[in-house]
C-alpha positions in Angstrom: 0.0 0.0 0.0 1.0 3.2 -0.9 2.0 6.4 1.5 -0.5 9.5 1.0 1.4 12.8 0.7 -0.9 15.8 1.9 0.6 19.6 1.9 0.1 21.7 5.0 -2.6 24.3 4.7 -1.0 27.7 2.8 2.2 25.3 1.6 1.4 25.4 -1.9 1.0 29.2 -2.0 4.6 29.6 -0.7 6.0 27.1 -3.1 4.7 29.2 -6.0 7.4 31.8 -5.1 10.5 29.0 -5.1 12.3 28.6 -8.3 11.1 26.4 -10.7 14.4 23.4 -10.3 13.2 23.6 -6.4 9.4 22.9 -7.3 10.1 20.1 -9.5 12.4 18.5 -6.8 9.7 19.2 -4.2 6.7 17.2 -6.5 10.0 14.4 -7.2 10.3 14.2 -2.9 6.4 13.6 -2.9 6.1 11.2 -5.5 9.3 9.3 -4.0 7.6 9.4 -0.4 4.3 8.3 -2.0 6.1 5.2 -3.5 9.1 4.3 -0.6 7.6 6.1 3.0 9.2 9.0 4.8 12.7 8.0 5.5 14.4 8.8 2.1 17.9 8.4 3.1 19.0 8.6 -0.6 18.0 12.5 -0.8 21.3 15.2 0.2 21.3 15.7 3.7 18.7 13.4 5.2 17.8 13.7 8.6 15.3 12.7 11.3 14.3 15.7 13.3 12.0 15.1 17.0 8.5 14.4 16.6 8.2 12.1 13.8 9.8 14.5 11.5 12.2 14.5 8.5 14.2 16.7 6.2 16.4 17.3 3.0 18.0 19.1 1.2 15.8 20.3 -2.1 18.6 22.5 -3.2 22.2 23.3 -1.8 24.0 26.4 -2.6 23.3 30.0 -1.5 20.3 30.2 -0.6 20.0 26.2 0.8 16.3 25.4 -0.2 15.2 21.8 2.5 11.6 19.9 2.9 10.6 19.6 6.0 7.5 16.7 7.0 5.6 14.5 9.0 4.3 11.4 9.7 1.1 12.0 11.1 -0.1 8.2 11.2 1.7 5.4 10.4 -1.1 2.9 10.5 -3.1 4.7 7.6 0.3 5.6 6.0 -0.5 9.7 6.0 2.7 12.2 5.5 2.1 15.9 5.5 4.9 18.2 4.2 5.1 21.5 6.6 7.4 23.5 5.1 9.5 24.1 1.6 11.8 27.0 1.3 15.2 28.3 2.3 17.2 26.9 4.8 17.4 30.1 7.0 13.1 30.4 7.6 13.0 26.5 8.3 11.2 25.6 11.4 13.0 23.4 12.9 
């Protein structure tokens, strides 16, 4: 069974504003997490952060553009991404 992959409320309104490379690696991060769950070792800089959270690097470089998400339930296999954009707004 496959992952679901939802967008935090008012996500997709700031992605509009990231550069177009950083938007197609952002819908490449979903579809991968849809497919293979939320621990995507195999994307730059890969991390677990507390509370069932994750993040990567979309984009390194100057500015540093990272995902951050969530697994909000593991039994029904529901990730919600909370944040794409630069590095230095992320809320970790």
């Amino acid at each position: 069974m496959n992952w679901t992959v939802k967008e935090k409320t008012g996500l997709h309104k700031r992605v509009r504003y990231l550069p177009e490379n950083v938007q197609n690696l952002l819908i490449a991060l979903k579809k991968d997490m849809e497919a293979n769950g939320p621990i995507r070792g195999d994307w730059p800089n890969f991390s677990a952060l507390p509370g069932n959270r994750y993040h990567c690097h979309l984009k390194k470089g100057h500015p540093t553009f990272v995902a951050i998400w969530e697994v909000v339930n593991k039994e029904i296999k529901l990730i919600e991404v909370i944040y794409a954009g630069t590095h230095e707004k992320a809320p970790y």
